[in-house]
C-alpha positions, 0 to 999 in steps of 0.5 A, a space after each residue: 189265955 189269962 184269967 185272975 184265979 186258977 182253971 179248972 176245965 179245958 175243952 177243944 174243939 176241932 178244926 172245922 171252915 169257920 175255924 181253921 185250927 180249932 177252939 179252945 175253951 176254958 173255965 175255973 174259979 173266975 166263974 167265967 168261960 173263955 173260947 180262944 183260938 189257937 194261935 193267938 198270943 195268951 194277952 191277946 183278947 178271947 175269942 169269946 167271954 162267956 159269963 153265967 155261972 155263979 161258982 167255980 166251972 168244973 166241966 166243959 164239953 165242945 159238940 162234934 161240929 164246935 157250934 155248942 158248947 156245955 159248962 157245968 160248975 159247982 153252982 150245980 147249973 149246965 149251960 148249952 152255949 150257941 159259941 159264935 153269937 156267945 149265948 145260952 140256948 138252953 139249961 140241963 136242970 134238975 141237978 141238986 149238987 156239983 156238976 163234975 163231968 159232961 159228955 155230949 154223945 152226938 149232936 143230939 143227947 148229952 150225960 151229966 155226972 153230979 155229986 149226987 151219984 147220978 148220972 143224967 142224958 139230956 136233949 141238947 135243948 134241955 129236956 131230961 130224958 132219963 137219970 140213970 142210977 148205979 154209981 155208989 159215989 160221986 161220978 166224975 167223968 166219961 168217955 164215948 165208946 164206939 160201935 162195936 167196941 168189945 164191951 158193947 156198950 155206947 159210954 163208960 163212966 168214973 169217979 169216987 167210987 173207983 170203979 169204971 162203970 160201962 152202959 148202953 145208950 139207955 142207961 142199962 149197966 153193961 159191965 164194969 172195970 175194977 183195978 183202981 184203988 183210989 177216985 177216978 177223974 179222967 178216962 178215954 177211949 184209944 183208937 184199938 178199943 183200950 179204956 184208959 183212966 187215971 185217978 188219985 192212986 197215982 196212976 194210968 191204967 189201960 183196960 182191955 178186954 175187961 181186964 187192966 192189961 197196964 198200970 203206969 205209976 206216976 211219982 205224984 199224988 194225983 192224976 188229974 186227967 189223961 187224953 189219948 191222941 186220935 191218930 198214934 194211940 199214944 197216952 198223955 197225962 196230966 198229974 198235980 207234980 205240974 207235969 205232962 208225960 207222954 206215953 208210946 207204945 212205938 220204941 221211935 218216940 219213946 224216952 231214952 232210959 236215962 230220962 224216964 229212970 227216975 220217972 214213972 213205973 210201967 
């Protein structure tokens, strides 16, 4: 996928009968959202050019089924896209700053995270339900949590204020995760139940229990996002050294000691 300016917002959909091995979407400075699918060469034409916004795309979010997809950007707009007929179908307003995070919990409510410290859930069609206050600074991201999880609550959420924040599906604080000295811009879930995250403290840290049970320094400034894999529970990390690193807890695929001796610090 090529644009004319830097990407800043990547999100993937899953597989599903119309599209075999999935989409993925990315937006940036461009102001301009791109849907490919994979497979294709990155010159080949998009699978569909979503142009709306009128600054630098920040956050991008697939729904479960791939049949929506939500951009929010530094115009301080939120757009519900319809992916196959390529149109907006509804706008999240009433933010008043920088859209840094989406999560679009199921097919029916949607968070957003904005410079202005709240949190806000939507209907996917638009209407603000409730703004959900509690972050001391700029909230950046989110992760869903499943039911029965240890903390007993339905989504977390992370940014500036470097603390990852847990809270039920309305709005009420459930608890909170301390350990991290610096922003915070990516968490997720792992399938066992761990909270992983990463920031500007150079590093990935894994929760569990309430506690940080794990931190991976990184030789790098910044940790820009971290993703765990769905099925093996290994950690992948994207940091501003321009490298990808993954992470395993099974010794069969993990590094020999001579690639990971000067690298990071678990």
């Amino acid at each position: 996928m090529q644009a004319s300016d830097w990407f800043n917002a990547l999100a993937i959909a899953k597989p599903s009968e119309k599209h075999p091995n999935g989409l993925i979407a990315a937006g940036g400075k461009e102001t301009i959202v791109y849907v490919k699918q994979p497979g294709t060469t990155s010159d080949s034409d998009p699978y569909r050019i979503l142009p709306r916004h009128a600054h630098t795309i920040s956050c991008l979010a697939f729904s479960e089924d791939g049949s929506r997809l939500i951009s929010g950007g530094w115009d301080s707009q939120v757009f519900v896209w319809d992916v196959e007929a390529g149109e907006v179908v509804a706008e999240l307003l009433g933010h008043t700053m920088t859209v840094w995070g989406i999560l679009i919990y199921d097919q029916k409510f949607v968070f957003t995270a904005c410079a202005d410290k709240n949190i806000r859930m939507f209907d996917i069609n638009g209407k603000l339900l409730r703004t959900i206050e509690g972050h001391t600074d700029v909230p950046r991201c989110f992760c869903k949590i499943p039911e029965g999880h240890w903390s007993g609550a339905a989504f977390a959420s992370a940014g500036n204020d470097e603390v990852i924040r847990l809270w039920s599906l309305d709005g009420a604080p459930m608890g909170e995760l301390h350990g991290h000295e610096a922003y915070i811009y990516s968490i997720a879930i792992s399938p066992n139940g761990d909270i992983v995250s990463a920031g500007e403290d150079r590093t990935v840290r894994v929760f569990r229990d309430g506690k940080c049970i794990q931190t991976i320094t990184h030789p790098a400034i910044s940790i820009w996002s971290v993703a765990v894999c769905e099925e093996t529970g290994d950690i992948v990390s994207g940091a501003s050294d321009k490298t990808i690193r993954v992470f395993s807890r099974d010794p069969e695929r993990q590094a020999d000691a001579e690639v990971c001796q000067n690298d990071v610090t678990p």
